[in-house]
C-alpha positions in Angstrom: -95.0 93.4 -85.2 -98.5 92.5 -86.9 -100.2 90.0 -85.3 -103.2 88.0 -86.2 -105.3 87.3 -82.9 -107.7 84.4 -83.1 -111.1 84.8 -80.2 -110.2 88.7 -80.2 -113.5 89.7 -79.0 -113.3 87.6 -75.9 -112.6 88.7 -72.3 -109.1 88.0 -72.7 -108.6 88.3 -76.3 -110.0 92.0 -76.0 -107.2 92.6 -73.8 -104.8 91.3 -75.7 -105.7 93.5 -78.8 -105.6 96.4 -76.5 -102.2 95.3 -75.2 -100.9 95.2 -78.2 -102.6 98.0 -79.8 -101.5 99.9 -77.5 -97.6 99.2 -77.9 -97.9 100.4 -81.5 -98.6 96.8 -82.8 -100.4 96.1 -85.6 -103.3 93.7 -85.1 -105.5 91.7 -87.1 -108.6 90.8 -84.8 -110.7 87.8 -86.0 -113.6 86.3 -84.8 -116.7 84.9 -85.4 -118.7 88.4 -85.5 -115.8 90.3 -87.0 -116.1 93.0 -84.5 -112.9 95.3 -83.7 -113.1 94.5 -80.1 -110.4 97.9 -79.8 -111.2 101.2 -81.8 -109.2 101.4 -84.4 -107.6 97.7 -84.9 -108.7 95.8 -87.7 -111.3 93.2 -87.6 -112.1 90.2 -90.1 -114.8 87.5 -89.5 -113.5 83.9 -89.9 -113.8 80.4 -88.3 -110.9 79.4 -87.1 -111.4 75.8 -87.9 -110.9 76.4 -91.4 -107.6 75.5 -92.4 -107.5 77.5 -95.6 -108.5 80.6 -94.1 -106.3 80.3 -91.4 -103.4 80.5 -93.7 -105.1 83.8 -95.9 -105.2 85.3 -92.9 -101.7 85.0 -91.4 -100.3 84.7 -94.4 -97.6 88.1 -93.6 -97.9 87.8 -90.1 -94.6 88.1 -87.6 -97.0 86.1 -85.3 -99.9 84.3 -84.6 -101.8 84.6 -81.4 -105.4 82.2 -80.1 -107.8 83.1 -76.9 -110.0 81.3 -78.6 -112.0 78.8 -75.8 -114.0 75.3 -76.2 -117.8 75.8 -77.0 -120.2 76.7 -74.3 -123.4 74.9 -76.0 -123.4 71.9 -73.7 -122.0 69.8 -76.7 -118.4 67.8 -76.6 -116.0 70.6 -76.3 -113.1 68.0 -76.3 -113.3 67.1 -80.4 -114.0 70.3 -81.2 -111.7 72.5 -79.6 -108.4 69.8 -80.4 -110.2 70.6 -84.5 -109.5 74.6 -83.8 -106.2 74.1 -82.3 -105.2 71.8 -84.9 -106.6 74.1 -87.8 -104.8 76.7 -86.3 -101.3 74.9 -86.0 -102.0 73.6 -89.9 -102.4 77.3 -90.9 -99.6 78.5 -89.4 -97.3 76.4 -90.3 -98.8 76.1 -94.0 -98.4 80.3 -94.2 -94.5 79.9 -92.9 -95.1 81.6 -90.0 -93.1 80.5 -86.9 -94.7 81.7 -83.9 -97.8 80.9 -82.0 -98.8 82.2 -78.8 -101.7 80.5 -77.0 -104.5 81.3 -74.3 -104.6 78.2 -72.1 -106.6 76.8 -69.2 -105.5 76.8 -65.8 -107.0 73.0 -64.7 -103.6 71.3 -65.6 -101.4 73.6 -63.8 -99.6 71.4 -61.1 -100.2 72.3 -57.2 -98.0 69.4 -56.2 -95.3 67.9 -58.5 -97.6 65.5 -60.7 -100.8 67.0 -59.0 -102.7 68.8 -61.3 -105.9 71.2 -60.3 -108.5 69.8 -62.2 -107.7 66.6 -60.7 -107.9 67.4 -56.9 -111.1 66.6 -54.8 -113.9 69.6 -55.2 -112.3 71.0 -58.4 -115.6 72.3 -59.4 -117.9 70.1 -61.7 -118.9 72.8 -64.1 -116.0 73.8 -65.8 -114.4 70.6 -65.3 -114.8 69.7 -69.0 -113.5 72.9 -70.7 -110.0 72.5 -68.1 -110.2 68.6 -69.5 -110.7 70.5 -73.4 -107.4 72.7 -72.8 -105.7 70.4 -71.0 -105.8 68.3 -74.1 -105.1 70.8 -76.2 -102.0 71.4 -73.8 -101.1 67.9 -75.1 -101.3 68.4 -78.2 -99.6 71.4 -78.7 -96.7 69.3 -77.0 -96.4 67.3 -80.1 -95.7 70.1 -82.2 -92.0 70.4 -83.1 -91.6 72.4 -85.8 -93.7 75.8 -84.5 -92.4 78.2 -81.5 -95.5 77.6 -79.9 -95.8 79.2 -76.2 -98.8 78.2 -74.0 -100.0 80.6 -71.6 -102.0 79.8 -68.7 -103.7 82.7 -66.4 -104.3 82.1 -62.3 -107.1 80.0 -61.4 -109.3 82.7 -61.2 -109.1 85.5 -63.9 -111.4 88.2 -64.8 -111.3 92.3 -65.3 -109.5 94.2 -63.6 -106.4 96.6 -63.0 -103.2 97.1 -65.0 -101.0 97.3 -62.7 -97.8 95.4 -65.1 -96.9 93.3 -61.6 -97.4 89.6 -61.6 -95.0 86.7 -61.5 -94.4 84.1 -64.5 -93.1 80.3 -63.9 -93.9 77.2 -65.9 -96.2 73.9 -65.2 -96.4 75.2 -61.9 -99.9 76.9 -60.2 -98.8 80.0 -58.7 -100.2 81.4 -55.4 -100.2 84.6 -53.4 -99.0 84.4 -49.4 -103.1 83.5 -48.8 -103.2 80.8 -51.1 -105.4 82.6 -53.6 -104.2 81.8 -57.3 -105.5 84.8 -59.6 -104.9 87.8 -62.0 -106.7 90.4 -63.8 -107.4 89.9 -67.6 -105.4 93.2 -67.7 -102.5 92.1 -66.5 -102.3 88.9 -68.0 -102.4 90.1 -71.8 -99.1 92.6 -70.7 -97.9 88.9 -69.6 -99.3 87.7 -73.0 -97.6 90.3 -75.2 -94.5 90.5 -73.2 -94.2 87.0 -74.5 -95.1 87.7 -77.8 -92.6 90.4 -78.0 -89.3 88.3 -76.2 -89.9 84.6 -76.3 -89.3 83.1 -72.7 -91.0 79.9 -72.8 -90.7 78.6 -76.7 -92.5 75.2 -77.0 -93.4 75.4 -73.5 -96.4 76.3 -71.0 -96.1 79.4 -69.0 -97.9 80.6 -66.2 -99.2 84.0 -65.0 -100.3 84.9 -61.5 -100.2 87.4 -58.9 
């Protein structure tokens, strides 16, 4: 499969070009710097906002993959971030490529029917508006009918860690371990991540990854 992989120098998106790297795929890494976050894989510098080179760049791509997360310069990150996502969708779909795979937020994952995270007493103030930004974007991408868009969202806490290719998958739902702690590593959601690349289990959907 080649796969273009927007945010690929992030904590997650690293991953994810290892992940997939690592099965034998080939991957375009873009970013902002244009670093290969992965010896060996490909990298290209590009804002992702920009429609037209969007499109260049998956233009012969099997797939299309984002970690790309709202900015972290204490300006909106609401407008923005629905621009990126939107600019993304546009280029896919402009480049006749069917399949978009999505690094989402956590905050609108439901812990009751209806009940979402970032909406419960003492959800914590400083992230608040980046789970508002995705949660948005979650939205949005909701609308679109025409790609086979997949939104993945990690455990409410993610962050490096082991491999260890166990973890559990559901939908809208907030998964949780037997103590009520909702987490995973980075690792082991971006062999989530490309497993769903790979077989499609949630098409136009959200999807869930926790331990």
């Amino acid at each position: 499969m080649k796969l273009v992989l927007f945010g690929a120098t992030g904590m997650v998106g690293s991953r994810i070009a290892t992940e997939a790297s690592a099965r034998g795929h080939q991957v375009l890494a873009v970013s902002r710097s244009g670093q290969s976050p992965v010896p060996g894989v490909t990298a290209t510098a590009a804002d992702a906002t920009d429609v037209a080179k969007v499109t260049e760049l998956v233009a012969d791509a099997d797939a299309v993959a984002s970690a790309c997360v709202p900015p972290r310069d204490g300006t909106d990150l609401t407008g923005p971030f629905l621009t990126l996502n939107r600019a993304l969708v546009d280029g896919t779909r402009t480049a006749g490529v069917a399949r978009l795979v999505v690094v989402g937020g956590a905050g609108s994952l439901e812990v009751a029917p209806g009940q979402q995270l970032c909406d419960q007493p003492g959800f914590p103030e400083a992230v608040l508006a980046e789970a508002l930004a995705h949660r948005d974007a979650l939205t949005y991408y909701r609308s679109v009918d025409d790609l086979d868009w997949t939104y993945v969202s990690p455990a409410a806490e993610i962050g490096p860690g082991a491999r260890t290719g166990r973890f559990r998958t559901d939908g809208d739902r907030m998964l949780t371990d037997e103590h009520g702690n909702s987490r995973i590593s980075a690792e082991d959601y971006a062999v989530a991540f490309v497993d769903e690349l790979e077989t499609p289990t949630h098409p136009r959907a959200r999807m869930s990854v926790a331990y």
